[in-house]
C-alpha positions in Angstrom: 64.0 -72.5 -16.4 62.8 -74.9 -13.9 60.8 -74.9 -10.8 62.1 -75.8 -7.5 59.3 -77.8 -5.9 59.4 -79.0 -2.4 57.0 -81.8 -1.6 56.6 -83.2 1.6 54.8 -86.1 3.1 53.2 -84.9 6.9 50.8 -85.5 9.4 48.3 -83.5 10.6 50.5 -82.2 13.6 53.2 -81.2 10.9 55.6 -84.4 11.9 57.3 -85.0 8.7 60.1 -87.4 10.3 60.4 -91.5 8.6 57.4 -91.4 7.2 58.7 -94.8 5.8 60.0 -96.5 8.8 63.6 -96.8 7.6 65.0 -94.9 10.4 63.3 -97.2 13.1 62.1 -94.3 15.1 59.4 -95.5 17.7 56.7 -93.4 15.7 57.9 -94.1 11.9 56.3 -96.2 9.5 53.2 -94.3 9.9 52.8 -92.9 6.1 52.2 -96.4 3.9 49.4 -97.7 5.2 47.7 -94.6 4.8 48.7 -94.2 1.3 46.3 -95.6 -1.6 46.7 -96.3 -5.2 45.9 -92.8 -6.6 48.5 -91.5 -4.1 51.5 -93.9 -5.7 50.5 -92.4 -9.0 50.8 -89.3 -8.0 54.1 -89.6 -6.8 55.2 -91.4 -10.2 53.5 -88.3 -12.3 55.6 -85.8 -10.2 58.7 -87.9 -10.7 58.4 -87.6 -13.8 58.0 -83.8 -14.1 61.5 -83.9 -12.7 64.6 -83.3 -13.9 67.0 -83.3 -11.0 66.5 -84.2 -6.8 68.0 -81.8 -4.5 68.2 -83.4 -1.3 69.9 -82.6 2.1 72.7 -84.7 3.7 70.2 -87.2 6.1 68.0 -87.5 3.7 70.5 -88.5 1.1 72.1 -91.3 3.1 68.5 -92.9 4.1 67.6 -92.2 0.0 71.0 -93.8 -1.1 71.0 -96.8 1.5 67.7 -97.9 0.2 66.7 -97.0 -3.3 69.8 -98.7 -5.2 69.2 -101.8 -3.4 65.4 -101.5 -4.1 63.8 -104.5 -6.0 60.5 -104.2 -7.9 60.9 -100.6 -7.6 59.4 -100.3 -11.6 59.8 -97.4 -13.1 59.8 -95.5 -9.5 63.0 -97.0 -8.4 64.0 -96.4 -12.2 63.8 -92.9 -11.8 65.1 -92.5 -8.7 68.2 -94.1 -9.2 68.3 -92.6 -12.6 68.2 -88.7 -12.0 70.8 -86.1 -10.7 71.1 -86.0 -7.6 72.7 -82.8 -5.9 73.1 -83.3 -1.8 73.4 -80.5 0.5 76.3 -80.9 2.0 79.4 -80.4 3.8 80.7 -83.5 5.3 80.7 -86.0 1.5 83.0 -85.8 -0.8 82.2 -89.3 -2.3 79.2 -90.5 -3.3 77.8 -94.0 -3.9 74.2 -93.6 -5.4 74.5 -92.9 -8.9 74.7 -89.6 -10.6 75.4 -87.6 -7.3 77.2 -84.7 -6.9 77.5 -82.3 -3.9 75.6 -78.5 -4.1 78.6 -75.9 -4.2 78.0 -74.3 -0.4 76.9 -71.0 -1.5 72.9 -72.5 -1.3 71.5 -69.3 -3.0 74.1 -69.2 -5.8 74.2 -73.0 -6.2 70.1 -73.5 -6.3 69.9 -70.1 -8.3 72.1 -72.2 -10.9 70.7 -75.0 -10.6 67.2 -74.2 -11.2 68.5 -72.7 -15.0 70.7 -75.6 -15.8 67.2 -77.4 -16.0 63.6 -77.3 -17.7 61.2 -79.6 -15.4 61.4 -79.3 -11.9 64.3 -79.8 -9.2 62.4 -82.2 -6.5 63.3 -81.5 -2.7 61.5 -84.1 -0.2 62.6 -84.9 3.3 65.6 -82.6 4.0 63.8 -80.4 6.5 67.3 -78.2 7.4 67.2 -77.8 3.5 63.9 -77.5 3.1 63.6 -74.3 6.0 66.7 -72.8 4.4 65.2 -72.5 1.0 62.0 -71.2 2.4 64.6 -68.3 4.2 66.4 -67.5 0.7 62.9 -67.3 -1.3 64.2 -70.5 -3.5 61.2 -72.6 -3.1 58.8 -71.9 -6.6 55.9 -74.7 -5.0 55.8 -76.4 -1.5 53.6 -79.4 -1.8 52.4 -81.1 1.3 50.8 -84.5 1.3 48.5 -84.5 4.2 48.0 -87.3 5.9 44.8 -88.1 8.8 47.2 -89.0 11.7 48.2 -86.8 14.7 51.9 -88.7 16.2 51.8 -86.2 18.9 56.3 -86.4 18.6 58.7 -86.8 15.8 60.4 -83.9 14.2 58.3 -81.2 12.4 59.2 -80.1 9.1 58.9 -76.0 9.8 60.1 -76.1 13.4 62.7 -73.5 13.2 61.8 -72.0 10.3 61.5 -68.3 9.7 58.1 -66.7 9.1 56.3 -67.0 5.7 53.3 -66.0 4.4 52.5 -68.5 1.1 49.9 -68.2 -1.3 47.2 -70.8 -1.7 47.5 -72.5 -5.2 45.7 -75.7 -4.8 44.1 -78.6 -2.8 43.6 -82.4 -3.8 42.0 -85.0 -1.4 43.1 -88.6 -2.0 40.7 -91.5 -1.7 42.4 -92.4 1.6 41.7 -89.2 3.2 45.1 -87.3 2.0 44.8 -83.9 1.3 48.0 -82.5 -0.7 47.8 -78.9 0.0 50.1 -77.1 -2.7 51.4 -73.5 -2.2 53.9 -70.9 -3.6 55.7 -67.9 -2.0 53.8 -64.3 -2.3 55.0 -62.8 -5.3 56.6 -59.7 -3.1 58.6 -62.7 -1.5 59.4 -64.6 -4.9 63.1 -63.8 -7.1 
């Protein structure tokens, strides 16, 4: 059975909004000059402990508009383009990015599913509306959260909204750049 593992980049004031600069918000474009080499590899290791992305609607369109087109994406972009991709959605029917498919709209069914159709991990990142709503059904196995030393003082936070949750500490990392990745998992009374 696989893990669902939600993994976030944020900054120190919780803004988790274009972290990339894709979405040419004033404040975006604040994540990659913060992020090092040991970061980016990282990132690669826990791509690779996927099997499957689960991603919301927004997230999918800036993911698909972006990573197909992607050159000298090496075996990032590879994988990327390369896994299942299941959207949260209502509004597609029709998808262009490779191997995607919508989530049936029953999120606790279709995640429940999901998570034993495959043996390494189901990756959520970005998707914020997804990402509160699988805190809410108890779906979320590890919520990884890439720290990063910057306060933006605006943007969207990832847990505005979001119901309350008490998580269990399971780790900490600090990145030569000053990133901390603060990993955590649901109290066990809270976990299925």
């Amino acid at each position: 059975m696989g893990k669902l593992i939600v993994s976030e980049f944020v900054t120190l004031d919780g803004v988790f909004e274009d972290p990339g600069g894709s979405e040419g918000t004033p404040h975006g474009g604040w994540q990659p000059p913060l992020m090092g080499d040991d970061e980016g590899t990282y990132k690669l290791e826990e791509l690779r402990q996927a099997d499957a992305l689960l991603l919301g609607r927004v997230t999918y369109d800036g993911f698909a508009a972006a990573w197909p087109a992607m050159e000298g994406g090496g075996e990032f972009g590879e994988l990327m383009n390369g896994l299942p991709k299941h959207v949260a959605t209502l509004t597609l029917s029709e998808f262009a990015w490779q191997n995607s498919q919508a989530l049936d709209s029953d999120l606790f069914s279709a995640v429940s599913k999901l998570k034993q159709t495959y043996q390494k991990d189901l990756l959520v990142a970005g998707s914020g509306s997804l990402v509160r709503a699988l805190l809410a059904e108890n779906l979320v196995d590890e919520l990884r959260l890439m720290t990063y030393p910057v306060v933006l003082g605006r943007g969207r936070r990832l847990f505005d909204g979001a119901v309350h949750k008490e998580l269990q500490h399971v780790a900490t990392r600090t990145f030569t750049s000053g990133t901390v990745l603060l990993t955590y998992s649901q109290t066990a009374s809270e976990a299925l």
